[in-house]
N, C-alpha and C positions, 0 to 999 in steps of 0.2 A: 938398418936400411936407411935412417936418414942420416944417420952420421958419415960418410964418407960420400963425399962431391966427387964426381966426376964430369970434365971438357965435353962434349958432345956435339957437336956441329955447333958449334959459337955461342953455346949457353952451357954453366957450371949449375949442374944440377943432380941429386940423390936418386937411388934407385926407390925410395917412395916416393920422389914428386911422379915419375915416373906412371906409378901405380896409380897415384892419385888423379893423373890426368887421362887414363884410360879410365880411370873408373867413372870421371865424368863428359868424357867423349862416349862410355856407352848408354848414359844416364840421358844426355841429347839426343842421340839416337832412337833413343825408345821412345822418349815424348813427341820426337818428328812422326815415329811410325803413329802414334796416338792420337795424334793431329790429324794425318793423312786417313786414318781410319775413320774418324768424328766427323771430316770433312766428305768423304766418301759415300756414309753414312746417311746423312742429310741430302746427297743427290742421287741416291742409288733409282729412285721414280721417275727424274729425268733421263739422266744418263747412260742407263744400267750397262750397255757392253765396254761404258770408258770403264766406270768401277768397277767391274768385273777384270778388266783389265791389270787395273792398279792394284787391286786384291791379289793379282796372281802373281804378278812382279812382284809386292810386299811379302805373302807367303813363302816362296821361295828364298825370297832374300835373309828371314826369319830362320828357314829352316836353316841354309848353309851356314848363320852366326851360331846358331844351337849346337853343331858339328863341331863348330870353332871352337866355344866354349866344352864341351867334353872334353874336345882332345887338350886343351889347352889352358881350362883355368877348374872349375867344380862343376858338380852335378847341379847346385841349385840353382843355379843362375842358367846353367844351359836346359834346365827344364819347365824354365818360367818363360826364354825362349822357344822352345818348343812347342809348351800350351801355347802359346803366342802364334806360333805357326800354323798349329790344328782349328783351334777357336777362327783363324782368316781362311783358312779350308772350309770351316762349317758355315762360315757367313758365303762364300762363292756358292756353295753349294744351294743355300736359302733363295739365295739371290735367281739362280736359274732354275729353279722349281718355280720359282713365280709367275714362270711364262713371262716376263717383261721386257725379255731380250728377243 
């Protein structure tokens, strides 16, 4: 996979660089969701129906890349996304049990 270059829209590059640049465009991805969660986190007493909010767009957005990953790459990674999904299902859930909305 790294030995043979291929043209691609105006850069010469392997079907590993390839890999390797999704593997860390999903590697960003996860620590943006991990920010946004920390950050969410620490306002949920102010703010609670924005978080609740951004919880439900994040969830969602988790599950559809879980789907991605099944269909598309391994089980393990699409089920660390998945916990990922349910774990921000059980925090929305926490969240509006608490009466604060």
């Amino acid at each position: 996979m790294t030995g043979h270059k291929f043209p691609f829209m105006g850069s010469i590059r392997s079907l590993a660089d390839y890999y390797d640049g999704f593997s860390w465009a999903t590697s960003i991805g996860l620590m943006f969701f991990a920010a946004i969660l920390w950050l969410a986190a620490s306002a949920v007493k102010e703010t609670a129906k924005l978080v609740v909010k951004f919880l439900v767009a994040t969830a969602i957005c988790l599950f559809a890349w879980s789907i991605d990953e099944f269909i598309f790459f391994f089980p393990f990674a699409a089920c660390n996304t998945l916990l990922a999904s349910i774990l921000t299902l059980v925090a929305i859930v926490q969240i509006k049990s608490h009466k604060t909305i």
